[in-house]
C-alpha positions as CSV (number, residue, x, y, z in Angstrom):
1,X,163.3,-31.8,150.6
2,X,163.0,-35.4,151.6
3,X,159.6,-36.4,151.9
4,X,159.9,-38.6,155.4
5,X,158.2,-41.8,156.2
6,X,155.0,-42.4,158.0
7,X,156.3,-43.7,160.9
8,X,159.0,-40.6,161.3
9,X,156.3,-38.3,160.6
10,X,154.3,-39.8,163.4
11,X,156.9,-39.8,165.7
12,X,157.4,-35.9,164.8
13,X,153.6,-35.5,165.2
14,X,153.9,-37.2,168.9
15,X,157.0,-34.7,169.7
16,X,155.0,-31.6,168.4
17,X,151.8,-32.4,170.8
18,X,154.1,-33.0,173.3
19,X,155.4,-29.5,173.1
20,X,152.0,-27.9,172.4
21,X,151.2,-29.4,175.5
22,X,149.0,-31.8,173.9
23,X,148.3,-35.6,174.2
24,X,150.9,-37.4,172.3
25,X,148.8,-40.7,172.2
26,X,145.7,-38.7,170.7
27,X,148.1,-37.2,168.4
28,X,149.0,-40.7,166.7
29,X,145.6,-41.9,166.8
30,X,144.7,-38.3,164.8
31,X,148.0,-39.2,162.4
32,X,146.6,-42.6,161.5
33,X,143.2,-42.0,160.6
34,X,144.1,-39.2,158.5
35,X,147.2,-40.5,156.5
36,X,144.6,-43.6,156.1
37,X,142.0,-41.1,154.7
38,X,144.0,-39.5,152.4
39,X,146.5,-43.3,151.1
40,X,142.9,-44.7,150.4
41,X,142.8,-44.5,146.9
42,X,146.8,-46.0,146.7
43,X,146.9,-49.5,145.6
44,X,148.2,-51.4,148.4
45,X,148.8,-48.7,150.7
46,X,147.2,-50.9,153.6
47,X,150.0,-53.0,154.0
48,X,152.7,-50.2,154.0
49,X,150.6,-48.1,156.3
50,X,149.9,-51.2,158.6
51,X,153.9,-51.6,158.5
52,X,154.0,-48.0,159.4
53,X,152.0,-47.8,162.0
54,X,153.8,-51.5,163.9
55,X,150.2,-53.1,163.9
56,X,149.5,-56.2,162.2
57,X,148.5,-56.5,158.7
58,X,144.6,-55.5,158.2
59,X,143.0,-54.2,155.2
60,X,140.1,-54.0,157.5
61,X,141.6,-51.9,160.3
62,X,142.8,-49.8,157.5
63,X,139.7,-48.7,155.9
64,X,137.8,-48.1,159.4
65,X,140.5,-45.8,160.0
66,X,140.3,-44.3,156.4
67,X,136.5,-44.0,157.3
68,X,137.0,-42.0,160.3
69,X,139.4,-39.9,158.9
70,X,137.9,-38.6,155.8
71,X,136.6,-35.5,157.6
72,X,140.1,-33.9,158.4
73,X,140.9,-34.3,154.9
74,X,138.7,-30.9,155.0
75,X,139.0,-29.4,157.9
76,X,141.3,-29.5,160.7
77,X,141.6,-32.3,163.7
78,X,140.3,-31.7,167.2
79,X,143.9,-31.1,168.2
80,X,144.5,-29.2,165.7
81,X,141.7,-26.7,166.3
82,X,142.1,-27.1,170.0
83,X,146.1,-25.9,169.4
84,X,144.6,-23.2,167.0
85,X,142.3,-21.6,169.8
86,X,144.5,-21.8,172.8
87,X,146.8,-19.2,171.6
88,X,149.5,-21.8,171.9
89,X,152.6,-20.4,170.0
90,X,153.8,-24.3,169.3
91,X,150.5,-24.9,168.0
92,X,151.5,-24.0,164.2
93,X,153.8,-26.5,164.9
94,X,151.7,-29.3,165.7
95,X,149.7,-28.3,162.3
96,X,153.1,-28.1,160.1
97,X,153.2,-31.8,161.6
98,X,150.0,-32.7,160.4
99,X,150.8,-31.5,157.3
100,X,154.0,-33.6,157.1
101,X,151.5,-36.6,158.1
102,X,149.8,-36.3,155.1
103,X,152.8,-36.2,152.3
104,X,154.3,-39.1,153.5
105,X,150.6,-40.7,153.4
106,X,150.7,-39.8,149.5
107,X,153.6,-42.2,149.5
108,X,152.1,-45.6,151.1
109,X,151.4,-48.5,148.2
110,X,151.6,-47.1,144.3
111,X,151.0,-43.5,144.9
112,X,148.6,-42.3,142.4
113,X,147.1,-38.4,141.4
114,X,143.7,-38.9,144.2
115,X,146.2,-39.5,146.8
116,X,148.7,-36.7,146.1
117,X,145.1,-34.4,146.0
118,X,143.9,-35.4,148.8
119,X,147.4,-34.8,150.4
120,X,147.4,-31.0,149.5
121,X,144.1,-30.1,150.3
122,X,144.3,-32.1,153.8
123,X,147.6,-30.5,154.7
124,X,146.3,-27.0,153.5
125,X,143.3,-27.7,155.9
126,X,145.4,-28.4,159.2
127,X,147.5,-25.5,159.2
128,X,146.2,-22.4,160.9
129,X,143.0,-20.1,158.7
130,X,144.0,-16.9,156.7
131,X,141.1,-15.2,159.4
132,X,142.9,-14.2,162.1
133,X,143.9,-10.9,162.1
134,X,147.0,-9.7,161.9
135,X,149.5,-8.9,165.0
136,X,149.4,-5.1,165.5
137,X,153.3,-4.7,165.3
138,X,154.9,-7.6,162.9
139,X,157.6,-10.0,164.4
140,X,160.9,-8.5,162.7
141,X,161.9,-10.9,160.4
142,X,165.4,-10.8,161.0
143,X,165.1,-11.4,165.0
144,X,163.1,-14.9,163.6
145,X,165.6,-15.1,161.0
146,X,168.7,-15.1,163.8
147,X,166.8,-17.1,166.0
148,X,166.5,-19.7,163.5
149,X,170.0,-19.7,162.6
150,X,171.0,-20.3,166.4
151,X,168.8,-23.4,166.7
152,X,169.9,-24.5,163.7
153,X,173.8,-23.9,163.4
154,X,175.2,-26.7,165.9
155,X,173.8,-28.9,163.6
156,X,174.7,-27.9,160.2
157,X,178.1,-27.2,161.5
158,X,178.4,-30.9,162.9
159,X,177.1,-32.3,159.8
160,X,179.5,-30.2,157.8
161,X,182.5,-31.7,159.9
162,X,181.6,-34.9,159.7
163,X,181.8,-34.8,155.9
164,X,185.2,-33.1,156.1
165,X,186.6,-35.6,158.5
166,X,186.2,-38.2,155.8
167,X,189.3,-36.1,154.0
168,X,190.8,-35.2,157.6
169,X,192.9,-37.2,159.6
170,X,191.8,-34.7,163.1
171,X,189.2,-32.9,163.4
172,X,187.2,-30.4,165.9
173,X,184.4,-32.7,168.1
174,X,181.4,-30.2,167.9
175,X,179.3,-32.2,169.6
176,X,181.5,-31.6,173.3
177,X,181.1,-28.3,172.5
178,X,178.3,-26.1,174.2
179,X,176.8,-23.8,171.5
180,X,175.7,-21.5,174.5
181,X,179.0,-21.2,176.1
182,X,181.1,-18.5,174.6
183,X,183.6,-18.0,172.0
184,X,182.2,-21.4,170.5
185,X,181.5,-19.7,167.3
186,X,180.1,-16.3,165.9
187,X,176.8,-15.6,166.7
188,X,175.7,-18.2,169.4
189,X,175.9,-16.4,171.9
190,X,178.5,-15.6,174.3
191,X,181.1,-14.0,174.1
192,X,184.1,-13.7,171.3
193,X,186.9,-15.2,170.8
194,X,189.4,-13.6,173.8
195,X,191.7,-10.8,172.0
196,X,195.4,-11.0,173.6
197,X,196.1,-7.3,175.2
198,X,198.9,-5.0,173.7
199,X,200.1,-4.7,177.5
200,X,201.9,-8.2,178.9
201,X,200.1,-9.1,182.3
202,X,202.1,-8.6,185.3
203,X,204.0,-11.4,186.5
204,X,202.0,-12.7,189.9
205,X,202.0,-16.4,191.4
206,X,200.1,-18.4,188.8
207,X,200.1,-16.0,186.3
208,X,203.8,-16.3,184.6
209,X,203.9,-17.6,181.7
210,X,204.5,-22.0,181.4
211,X,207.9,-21.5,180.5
212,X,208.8,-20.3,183.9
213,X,206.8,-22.0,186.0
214,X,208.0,-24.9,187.8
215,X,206.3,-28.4,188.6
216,X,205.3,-26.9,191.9
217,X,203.6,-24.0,190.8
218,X,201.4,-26.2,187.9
219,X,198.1,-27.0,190.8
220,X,195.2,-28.7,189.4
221,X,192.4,-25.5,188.2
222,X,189.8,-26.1,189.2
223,X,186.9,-27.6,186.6
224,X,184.3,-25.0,185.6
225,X,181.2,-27.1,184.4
226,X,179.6,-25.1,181.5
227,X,176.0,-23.6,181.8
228,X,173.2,-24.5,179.3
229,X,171.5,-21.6,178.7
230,X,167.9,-22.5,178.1
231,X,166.3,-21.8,174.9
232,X,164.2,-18.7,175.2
233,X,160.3,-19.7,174.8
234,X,158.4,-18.8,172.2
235,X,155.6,-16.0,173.9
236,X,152.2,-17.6,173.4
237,X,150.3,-15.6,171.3
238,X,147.2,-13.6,172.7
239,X,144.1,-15.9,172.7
240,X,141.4,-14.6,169.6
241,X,138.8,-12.5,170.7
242,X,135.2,-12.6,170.2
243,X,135.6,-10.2,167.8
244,X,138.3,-11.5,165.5
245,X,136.6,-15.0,165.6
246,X,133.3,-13.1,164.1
247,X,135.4,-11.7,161.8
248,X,136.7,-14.6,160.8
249,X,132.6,-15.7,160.4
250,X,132.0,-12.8,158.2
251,X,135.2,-13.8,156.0
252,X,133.1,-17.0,155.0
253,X,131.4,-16.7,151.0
254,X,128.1,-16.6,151.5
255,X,125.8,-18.0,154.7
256,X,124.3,-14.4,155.2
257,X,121.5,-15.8,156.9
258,X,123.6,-18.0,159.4
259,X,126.3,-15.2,159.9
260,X,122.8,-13.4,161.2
261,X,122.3,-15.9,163.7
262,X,125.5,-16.2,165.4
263,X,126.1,-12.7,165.9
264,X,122.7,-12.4,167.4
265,X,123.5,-15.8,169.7
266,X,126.9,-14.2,170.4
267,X,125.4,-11.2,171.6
268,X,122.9,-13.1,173.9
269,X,125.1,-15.1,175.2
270,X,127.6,-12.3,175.5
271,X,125.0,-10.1,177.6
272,X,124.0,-13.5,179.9
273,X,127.8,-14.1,180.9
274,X,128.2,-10.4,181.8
275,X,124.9,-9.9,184.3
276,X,126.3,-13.6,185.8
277,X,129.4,-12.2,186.8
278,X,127.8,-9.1,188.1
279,X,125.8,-11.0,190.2
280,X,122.1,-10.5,188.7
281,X,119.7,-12.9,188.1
282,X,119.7,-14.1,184.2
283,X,117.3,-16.9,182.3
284,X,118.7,-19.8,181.8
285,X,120.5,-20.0,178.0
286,X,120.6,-23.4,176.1
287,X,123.8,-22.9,174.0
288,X,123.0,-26.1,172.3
289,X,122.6,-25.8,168.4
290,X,120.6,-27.7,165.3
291,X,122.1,-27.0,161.8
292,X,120.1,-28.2,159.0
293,X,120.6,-28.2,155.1
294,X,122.2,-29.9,152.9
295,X,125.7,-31.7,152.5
296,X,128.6,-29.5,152.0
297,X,127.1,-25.8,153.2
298,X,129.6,-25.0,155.5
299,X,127.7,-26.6,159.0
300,X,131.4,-28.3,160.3
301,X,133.6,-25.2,159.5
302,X,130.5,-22.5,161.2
303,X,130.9,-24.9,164.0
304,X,134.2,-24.9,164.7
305,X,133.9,-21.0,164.7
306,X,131.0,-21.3,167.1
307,X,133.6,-23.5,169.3
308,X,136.2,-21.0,169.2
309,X,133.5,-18.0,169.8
310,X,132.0,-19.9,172.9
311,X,135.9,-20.3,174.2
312,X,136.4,-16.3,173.8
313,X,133.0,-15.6,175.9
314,X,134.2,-18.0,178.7
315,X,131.8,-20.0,178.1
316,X,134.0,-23.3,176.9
317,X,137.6,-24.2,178.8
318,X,139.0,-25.4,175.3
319,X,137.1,-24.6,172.5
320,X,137.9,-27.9,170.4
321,X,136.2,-29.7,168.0
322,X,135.2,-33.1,167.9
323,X,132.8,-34.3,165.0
324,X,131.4,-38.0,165.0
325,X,128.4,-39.7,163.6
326,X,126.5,-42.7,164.5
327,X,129.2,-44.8,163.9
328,X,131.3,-43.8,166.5
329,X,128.2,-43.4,169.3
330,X,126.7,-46.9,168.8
331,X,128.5,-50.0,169.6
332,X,127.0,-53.6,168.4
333,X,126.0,-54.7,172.1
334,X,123.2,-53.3,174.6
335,X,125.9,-52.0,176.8
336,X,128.2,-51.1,175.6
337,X,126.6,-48.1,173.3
338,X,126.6,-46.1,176.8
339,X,129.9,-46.1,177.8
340,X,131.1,-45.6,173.7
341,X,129.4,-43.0,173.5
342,X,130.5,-41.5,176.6
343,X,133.9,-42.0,176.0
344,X,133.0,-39.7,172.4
345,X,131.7,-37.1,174.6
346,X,134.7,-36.7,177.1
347,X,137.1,-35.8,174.1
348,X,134.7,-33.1,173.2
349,X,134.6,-32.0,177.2
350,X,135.6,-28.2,177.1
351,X,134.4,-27.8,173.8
352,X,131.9,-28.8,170.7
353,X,130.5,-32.3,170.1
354,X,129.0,-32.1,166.2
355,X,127.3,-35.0,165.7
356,X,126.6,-35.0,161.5
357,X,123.4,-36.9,160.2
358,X,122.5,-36.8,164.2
359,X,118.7,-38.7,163.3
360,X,120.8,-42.0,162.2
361,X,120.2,-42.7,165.9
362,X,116.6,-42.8,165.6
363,X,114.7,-46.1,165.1
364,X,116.5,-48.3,167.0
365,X,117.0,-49.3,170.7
366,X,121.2,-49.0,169.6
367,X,120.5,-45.4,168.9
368,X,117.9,-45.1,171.6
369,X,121.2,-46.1,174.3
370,X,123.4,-43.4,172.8
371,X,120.7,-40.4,172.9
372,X,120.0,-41.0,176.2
373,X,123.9,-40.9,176.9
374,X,124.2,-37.7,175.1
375,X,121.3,-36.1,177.4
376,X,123.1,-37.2,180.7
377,X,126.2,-35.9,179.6
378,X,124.9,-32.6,178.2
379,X,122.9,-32.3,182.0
380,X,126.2,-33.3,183.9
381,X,128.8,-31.1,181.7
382,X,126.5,-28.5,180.6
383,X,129.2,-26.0,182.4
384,X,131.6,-27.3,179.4
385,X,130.4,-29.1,177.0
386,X,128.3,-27.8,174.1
387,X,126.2,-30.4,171.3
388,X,125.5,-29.6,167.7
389,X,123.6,-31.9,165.9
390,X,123.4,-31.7,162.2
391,X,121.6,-33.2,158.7
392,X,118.9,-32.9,156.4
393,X,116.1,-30.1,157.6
394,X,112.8,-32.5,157.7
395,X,114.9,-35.8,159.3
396,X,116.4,-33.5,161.6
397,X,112.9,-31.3,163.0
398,X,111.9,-35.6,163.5
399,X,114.6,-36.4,165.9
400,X,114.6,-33.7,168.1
401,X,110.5,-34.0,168.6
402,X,110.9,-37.7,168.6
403,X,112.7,-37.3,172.1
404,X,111.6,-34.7,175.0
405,X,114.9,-34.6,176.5
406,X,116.5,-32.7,173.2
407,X,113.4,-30.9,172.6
408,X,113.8,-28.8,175.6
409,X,118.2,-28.7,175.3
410,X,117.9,-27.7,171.5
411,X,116.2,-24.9,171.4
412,X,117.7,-22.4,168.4
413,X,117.5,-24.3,164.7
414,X,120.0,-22.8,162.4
415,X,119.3,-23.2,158.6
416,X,121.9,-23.7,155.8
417,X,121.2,-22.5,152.6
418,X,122.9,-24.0,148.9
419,X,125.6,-22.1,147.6
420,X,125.2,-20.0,144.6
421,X,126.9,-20.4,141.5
422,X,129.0,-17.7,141.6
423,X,129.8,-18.2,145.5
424,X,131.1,-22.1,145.0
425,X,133.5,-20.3,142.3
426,X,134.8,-18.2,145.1
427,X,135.0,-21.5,146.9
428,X,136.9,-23.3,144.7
429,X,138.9,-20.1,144.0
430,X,139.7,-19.5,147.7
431,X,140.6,-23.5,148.3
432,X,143.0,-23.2,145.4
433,X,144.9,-20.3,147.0
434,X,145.1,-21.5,150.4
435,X,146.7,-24.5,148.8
436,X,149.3,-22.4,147.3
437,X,148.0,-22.8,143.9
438,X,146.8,-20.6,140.9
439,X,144.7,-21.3,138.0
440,X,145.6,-20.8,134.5
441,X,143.5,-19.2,132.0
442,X,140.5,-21.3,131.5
443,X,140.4,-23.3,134.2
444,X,137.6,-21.2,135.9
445,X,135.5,-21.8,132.4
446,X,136.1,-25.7,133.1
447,X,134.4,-25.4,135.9
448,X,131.5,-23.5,135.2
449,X,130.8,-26.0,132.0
450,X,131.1,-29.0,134.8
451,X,129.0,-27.0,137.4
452,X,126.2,-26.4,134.7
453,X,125.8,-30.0,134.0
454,X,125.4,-31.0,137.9
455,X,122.4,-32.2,139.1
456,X,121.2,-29.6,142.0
457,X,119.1,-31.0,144.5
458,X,119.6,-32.6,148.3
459,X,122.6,-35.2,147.0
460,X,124.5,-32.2,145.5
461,X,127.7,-31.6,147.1
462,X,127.8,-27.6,147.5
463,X,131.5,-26.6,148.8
464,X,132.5,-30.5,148.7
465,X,132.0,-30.9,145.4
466,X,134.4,-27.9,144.6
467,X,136.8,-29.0,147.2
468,X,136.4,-32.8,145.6
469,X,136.8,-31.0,142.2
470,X,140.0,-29.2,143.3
471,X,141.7,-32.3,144.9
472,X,141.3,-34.3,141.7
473,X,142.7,-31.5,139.8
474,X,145.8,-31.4,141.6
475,X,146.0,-34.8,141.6
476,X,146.3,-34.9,138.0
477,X,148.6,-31.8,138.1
478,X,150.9,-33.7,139.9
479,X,150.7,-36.9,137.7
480,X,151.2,-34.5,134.6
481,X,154.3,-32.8,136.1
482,X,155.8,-36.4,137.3
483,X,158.1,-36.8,134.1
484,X,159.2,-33.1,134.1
485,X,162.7,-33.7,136.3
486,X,162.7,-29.6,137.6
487,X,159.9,-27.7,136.6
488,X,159.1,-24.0,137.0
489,X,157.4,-22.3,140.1
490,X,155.0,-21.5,137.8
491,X,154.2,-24.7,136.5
492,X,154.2,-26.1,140.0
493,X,152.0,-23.8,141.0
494,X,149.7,-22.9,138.1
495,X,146.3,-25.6,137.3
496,X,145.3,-25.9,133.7
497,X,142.0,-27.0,132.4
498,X,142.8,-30.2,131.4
499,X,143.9,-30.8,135.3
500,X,139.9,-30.7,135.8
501,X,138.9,-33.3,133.0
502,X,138.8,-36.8,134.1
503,X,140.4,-38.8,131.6
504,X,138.2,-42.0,132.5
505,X,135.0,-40.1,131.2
506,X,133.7,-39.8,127.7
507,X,133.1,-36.6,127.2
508,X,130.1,-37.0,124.1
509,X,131.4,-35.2,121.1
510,X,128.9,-34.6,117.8
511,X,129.7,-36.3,115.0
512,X,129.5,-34.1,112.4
513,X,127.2,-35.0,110.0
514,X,127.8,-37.3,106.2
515,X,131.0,-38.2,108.1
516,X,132.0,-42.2,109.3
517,X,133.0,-42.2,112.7
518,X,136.7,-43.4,112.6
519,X,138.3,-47.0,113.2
520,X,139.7,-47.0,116.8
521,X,143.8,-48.2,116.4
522,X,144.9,-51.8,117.0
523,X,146.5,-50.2,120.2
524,X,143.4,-48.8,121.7
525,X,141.1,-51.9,120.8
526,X,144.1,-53.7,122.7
527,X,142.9,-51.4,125.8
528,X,139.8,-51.4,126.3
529,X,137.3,-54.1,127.0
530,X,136.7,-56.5,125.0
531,X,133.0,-55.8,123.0
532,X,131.0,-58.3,121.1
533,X,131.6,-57.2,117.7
534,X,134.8,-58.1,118.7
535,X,133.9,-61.5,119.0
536,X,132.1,-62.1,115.6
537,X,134.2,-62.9,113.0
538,X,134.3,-60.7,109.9
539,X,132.3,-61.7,106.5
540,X,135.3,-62.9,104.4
541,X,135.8,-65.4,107.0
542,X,135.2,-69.4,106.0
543,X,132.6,-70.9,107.7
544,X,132.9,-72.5,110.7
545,X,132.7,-76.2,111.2
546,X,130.1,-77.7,113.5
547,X,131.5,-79.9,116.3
548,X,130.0,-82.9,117.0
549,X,129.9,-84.5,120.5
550,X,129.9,-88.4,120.9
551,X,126.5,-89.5,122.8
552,X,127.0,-90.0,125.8
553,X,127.0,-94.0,126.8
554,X,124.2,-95.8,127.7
555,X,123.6,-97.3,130.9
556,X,123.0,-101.0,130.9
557,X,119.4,-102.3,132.1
């Protein structure tokens, strides 16, 4: 298959929304940043993607769009997980576009292995999670399969004529003909071709056969217009409940302590919105949240659950997504901070604002602006709109006591605790599957010698450095396969060690000892850098001449 071109994938991204019933213009804007996020690493890509995308050529406006969309390389867009808890059934749809989105983005400049990672993993992480449970009676698979085939057919069989009628003088127009109507052809709809009767019709006005009939008798029929039969639509599929998205919680590796929480905040919650409908009095409940710990232990994926739980309870009329940080709150003017970073929150209106590294906003009047902002609109859309705020533990118990107004809206601090050894395996093990891949013998081994020699304290990745792991590996599992003109499902699909080893890094290898390290060859001196011994010629060599310079004139008195 044809991998399309940004601008094509875009314009099928636009057309999906559309049918999810989502904005088509927030659509693009989601395309861009992401298939900037994941071209990054492609030399040149800005200027293909700027050609892409019809706006002028900036390498600047590239990599702020590259910077905003890094995220979604990870986890899915605000659409995306808005389509995914609505229940929509076009909303797989809108994620297979996504997906799309990012393979062309692989494409854009000299498409390298980092790009072609980041491409898998990214489209892997828009399409819909392997937590939702399963229908209680499965679609039959050849009702989808016929359905398929009508929606299909009209085209293949045009396309199929139209290379026939290159050997054809006449030909059947298929395009007049109404796949709906019938006896067009087998099998869409309608119905068959007319079968002529063993008994002749009797012979009434109109009825004899042309032969007979005389110039008189031939009045215009009248014109039949044929009637499109709409396509059937898709059911939507039932909306997840509370229960399947805590199942979906409890399918996360590891977080014992934070899927503690949430099922306790569930249930609160849960008992609140009942006695409210019943009519009984009931405390007033913050749903607002603090995350803390470190990078990479699962705070933006637990929210988005927490989004999706709060939509189940009623408690959200979306149940989307949105996650920004400072940079996309504060503007550079007094001013205009306000209105930027309401603008932020009315995306996230119906769902979850996340706000990562939330005390970045502290220590300035900038950040000042935009906190105050965020407490207006939390107190004006508090009905709908939900804030969790996120980073390091200590930073993050500052900026909520630094101002009174999140003090008393945050209310319920949710720790994060570093993944185990053995749980980022499962991690890496779990990402590697969802991304259709499987890993060869060793590969795990690879891992745990690279693991072991990883510094563990606050700057340590956690689940991103597995995921960051994974998407160079198939990076370089798709640079190692480029020369191979049809290789096997199982070596498309199948990771070796060597996929994991960056060839850029010298790996130090023991000498063994009474042995002389050897020569490198004239071909890999002609690679790398130049050094100084490099520069000094060998012993043998004559010696060198001094130069003499001519003193410079003198200036007359």
């Amino acid at each position: 298959m044809t991998t399309p071109t940004l601008s094509a994938a875009l314009a099928a991204l636009a057309a999906a929304a559309t049918a999810a019933g989502l904005d088509p213009t927030a659509a693009t804007e989601e395309g861009l940043v992401l298939s900037a996020a994941v071209a990054e690493s492609n030399r040149g890509a800005f200027v293909d993607w700027c050609r892409e995308a019809g706006v002028p050529t900036s390498a600047e406006a590239f990599m702020d769009a590259a910077v905003r969309g890094r995220r979604y390389r990870a986890a899915p867009t605000p659409l995306a997980s808005q389509a995914a808890a609505s229940g929509n059934a076009r909303a797989a749809g809108y994620a297979h576009a996504l997906a799309e989105v990012c393979h062309a983005a692989a494409t854009l400049g000299e498409a390298g292995p980092a790009a072609l990672g980041a491409a898998s993993l990214a489209a892997a992480a828009q399409l819909p999670g392997t937590g939702r449970s399963a229908p209680a009676t499965p679609p039959a698979a050849d009702d989808a399969a016929q359905r398929e085939f009508v929606r299909q057919a009209p085209a293949i069989l045009t396309d199929v004529l139209a290379r026939l009628h290159e050997s054809q003088d006449r030909l059947l127009d298929v395009t007049r003909l109404d796949p709906a109507a019938g006896g067009a052809f087998p099998g869409l709809g309608g119905a068959p071709f007319p079968t002529p009767t063993t008994q002749p019709l009797p012979e009434e006005p109109g009825n004899e056969p042309a032969s007979r009939r005389t110039v008189a008798d031939d009045t215009p029929q009248p014109q039949v217009e044929p009637v499109e039969t709409p396509a059937p639509e898709e059911p939507d599929e039932p909306e997840k409940t509370v229960e399947e998205w805590l199942a979906e919680l409890d399918e996360l590796i590891g977080l014992a302590r934070v899927k503690t929480e949430i099922h306790r905040q569930t249930a609160i919650l849960r008992v609140d919105s009942l006695r409210t409908k019943a009519g009984l009095k009931s405390p007033t409940m913050t749903r607002h949240l603090v995350f803390t710990g470190n990078p990479g232990t699962g705070k933006t994926t637990v929210a988005r659950l927490v989004a999706g739980i709060y939509k189940a309870l009623g408690l959200l009329s979306k149940g989307q997504l949105v996650e920004v940080d400072r940079s996309e709150l504060v503007a550079g003017y007094l001013g205009q901070t306000a209105i930027k970073t309401a603008e932020v929150a009315a995306k996230a209106y119906g769902g979850v604002l996340f706000i990562d590294e939330a005390y970045a906003l502290n220590g300035d009047q900038y950040g000042e602006e935009s906190i105050n902002t965020l407490v207006k609109e939390m107190e004006d859309h508090r009905d709908d709109l939900v804030v969790i705020v996120a980073g390091y533990t200590a930073p993050m118990a500052e900026f909520i006591s630094n101002n009174p107004g999140l003090a008393s809206r945050f209310r319920t601090t949710i720790g994060f605790d570093d993944y185990t050894d053995e749980e980022l395996r499962q991690i890496f093990t779990q990402m590697a599957a969802k991304a259709d891949y499987d890993l060869g013998d060793g590969v795990l081994d690879e891992f745990n010698r690279q693991l072991a020699d990883q510094r563990r304290d606050e700057t340590f990745g956690n689940g991103r450095y597995a995921r960051n792991l994974l998407e160079a590996a198939i990076g370089r599992h798709a640079w190692r396969l480029r020369e191979i003109e049809e290789p096997t499902l199982e070596e498309l699909r199948t990771l070796l060690p060597e996929d994991l080893l960056d060839e850029h890094a010298t790996s130090p290898e023991e000498t063994p000892s009474g042995t002389v390290p050897e020569e490198p060859s004239a071909s890999e001196t002609s690679r790398r850098a130049p050094h100084l011994s490099d520069l000094t010629p060998p012993a043998s060599a004559a010696p060198i001449e001094p130069v003499e310079f001519p003193a410079p004139p003198t200036e007359p008195s």
